[in-house]
LODOPA-66364 format. One record per residue (C-alpha): residue in three letters; x negated, y negated, z. Coordinates in steps of 0.05 Angstrom, whole numbers, padded with zeros to 5 digits, always signed. Each point is the difference from the previous one (the first is absolute). Layout:
N
alaXYZ;...
This chain:
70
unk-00591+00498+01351;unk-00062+00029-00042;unk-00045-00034+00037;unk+00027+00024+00066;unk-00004+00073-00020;unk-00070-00015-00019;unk-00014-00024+00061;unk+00029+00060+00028;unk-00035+00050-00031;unk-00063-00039+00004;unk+00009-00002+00086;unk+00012+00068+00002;unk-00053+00020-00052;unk-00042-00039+00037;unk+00016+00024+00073;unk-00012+00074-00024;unk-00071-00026-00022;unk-00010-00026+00076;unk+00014+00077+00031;unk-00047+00026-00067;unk-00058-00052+00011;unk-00012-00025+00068;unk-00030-00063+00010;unk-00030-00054-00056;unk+00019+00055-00058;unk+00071+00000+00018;unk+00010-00067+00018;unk-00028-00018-00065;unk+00043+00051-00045;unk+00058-00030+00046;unk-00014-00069-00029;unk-00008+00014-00072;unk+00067+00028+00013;unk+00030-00052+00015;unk-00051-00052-00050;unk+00032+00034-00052;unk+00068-00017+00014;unk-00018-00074+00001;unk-00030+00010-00071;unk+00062+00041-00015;unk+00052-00055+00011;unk-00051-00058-00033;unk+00002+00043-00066;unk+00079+00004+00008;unk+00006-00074+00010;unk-00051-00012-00052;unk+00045+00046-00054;unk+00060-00044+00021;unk-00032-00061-00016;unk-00022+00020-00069;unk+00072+00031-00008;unk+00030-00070+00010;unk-00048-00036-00043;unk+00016+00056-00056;unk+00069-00019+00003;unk-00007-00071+00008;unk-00048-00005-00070;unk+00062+00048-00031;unk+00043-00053+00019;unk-00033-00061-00030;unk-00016+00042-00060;unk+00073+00017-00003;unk+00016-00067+00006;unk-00048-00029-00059;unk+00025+00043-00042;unk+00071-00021+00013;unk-00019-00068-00008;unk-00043+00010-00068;unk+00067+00039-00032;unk+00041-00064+00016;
């Protein structure tokens, strides 16, 4: 859903810079846009995967410390 309402607001962002700037200007303020969405959703995906690997390195630690009590 985020990156949907990125993508939004980056297409219509970008289509207001296509009336502003005719031509190469616009089309290239049009694709930075929508470039940073892309780079947008890699750095959510990226914050997920560190997320998971957080909690998998709690676990094991959680579980060494259980088995060094016993």
């Amino acid at each position: 859903m985020v990156i949907y309402a990125l993508a939004l607001g980056a297409a219509e962002r970008g289509s207001a810079y296509l009336v502003e700037y005719p031509g190469w200007g616009g089309r290239l303020l049009f694709l930075a846009c929508t470039g940073s969405v892309f780079m947008a959703g890699v750095k959510l995906f990226d914050c997920l995967a560190h997320e998971a690997a957080a909690r998998a390195a709690e676990a094991d630690q959680a579980d060494e410390s259980t088995t060094m009590q016993e």
